[in-house]
N, C-alpha and C positions, 0 to 999 in steps of 0.2 A: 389429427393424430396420425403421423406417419406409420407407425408401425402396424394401426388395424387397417391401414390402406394397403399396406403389403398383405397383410393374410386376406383382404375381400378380395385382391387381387388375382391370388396363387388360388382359396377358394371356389371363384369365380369361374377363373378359365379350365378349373381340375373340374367342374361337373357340367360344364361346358363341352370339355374334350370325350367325357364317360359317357354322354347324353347324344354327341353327335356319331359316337362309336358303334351305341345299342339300339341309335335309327342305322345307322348304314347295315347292321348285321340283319334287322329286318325288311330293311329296304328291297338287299341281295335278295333273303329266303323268298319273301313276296314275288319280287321280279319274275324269281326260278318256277314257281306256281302260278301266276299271272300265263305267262309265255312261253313256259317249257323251256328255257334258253339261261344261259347266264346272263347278269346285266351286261353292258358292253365298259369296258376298261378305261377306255380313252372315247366319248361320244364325236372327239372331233375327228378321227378316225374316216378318212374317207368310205374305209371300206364297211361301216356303219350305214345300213340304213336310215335319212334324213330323219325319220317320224320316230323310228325306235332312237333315235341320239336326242331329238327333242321332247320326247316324252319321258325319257328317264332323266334329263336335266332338269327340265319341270318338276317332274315327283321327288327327285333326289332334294334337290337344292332346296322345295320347301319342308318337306319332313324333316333334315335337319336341322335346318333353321328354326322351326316351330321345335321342336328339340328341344336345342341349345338356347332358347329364349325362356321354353319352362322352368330347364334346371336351375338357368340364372335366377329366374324368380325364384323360385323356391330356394336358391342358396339365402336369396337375398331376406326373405322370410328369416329363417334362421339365425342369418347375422343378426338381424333384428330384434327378432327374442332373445338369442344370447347378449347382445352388446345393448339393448335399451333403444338403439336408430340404426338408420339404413346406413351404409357404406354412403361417403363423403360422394362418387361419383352418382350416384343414385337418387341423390339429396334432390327436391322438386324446385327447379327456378325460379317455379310461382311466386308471386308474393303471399304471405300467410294473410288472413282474415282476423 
């Protein structure tokens, strides 16, 4: 089914994009409370601190990530009650029992 491949699709990457939006916003306020400091903009910034550039890549990149993997799920929940199956990409390669 093409066309419910486009809306898991357009679904998918929109609570994806909302999910990685609303860690970075807490990411920042934490940073600012953690450290007194703003996050740093660019980590590869020389004039960053090695430890502050790797420790806010570390914490950045998995909070979003764990994010943008729940919401997936969760959209993909959803499709699934709505539509009766998962989106075609999602579908398990296993072989069934």
């Amino acid at each position: 089914m093409a066309g419910g491949s486009k809306v898991w699709s357009v679904f998918s990457l929109g609570s994806a994009l909302g999910a990685a939006a609303l860690a970075r916003k807490g990411l920042n306020t934490g940073w600012r409370v953690a450290t007194g400091k703003k996050p740093p903009a660019n980590p590869a910034d020389p004039d960053v601190d090695l430890w502050e550039a790797v420790t806010w890549a570390a914490v950045s990149g998995t909070i979003i990530g764990l994010a943008r993997m729940l919401a997936t799920r969760r959209a993909a929940n959803y499709y699934a009650r709505s539509t009766g199956k998962l989106p075609a990409a999602l579908e398990s390669d296993l072989p069934q029992a």
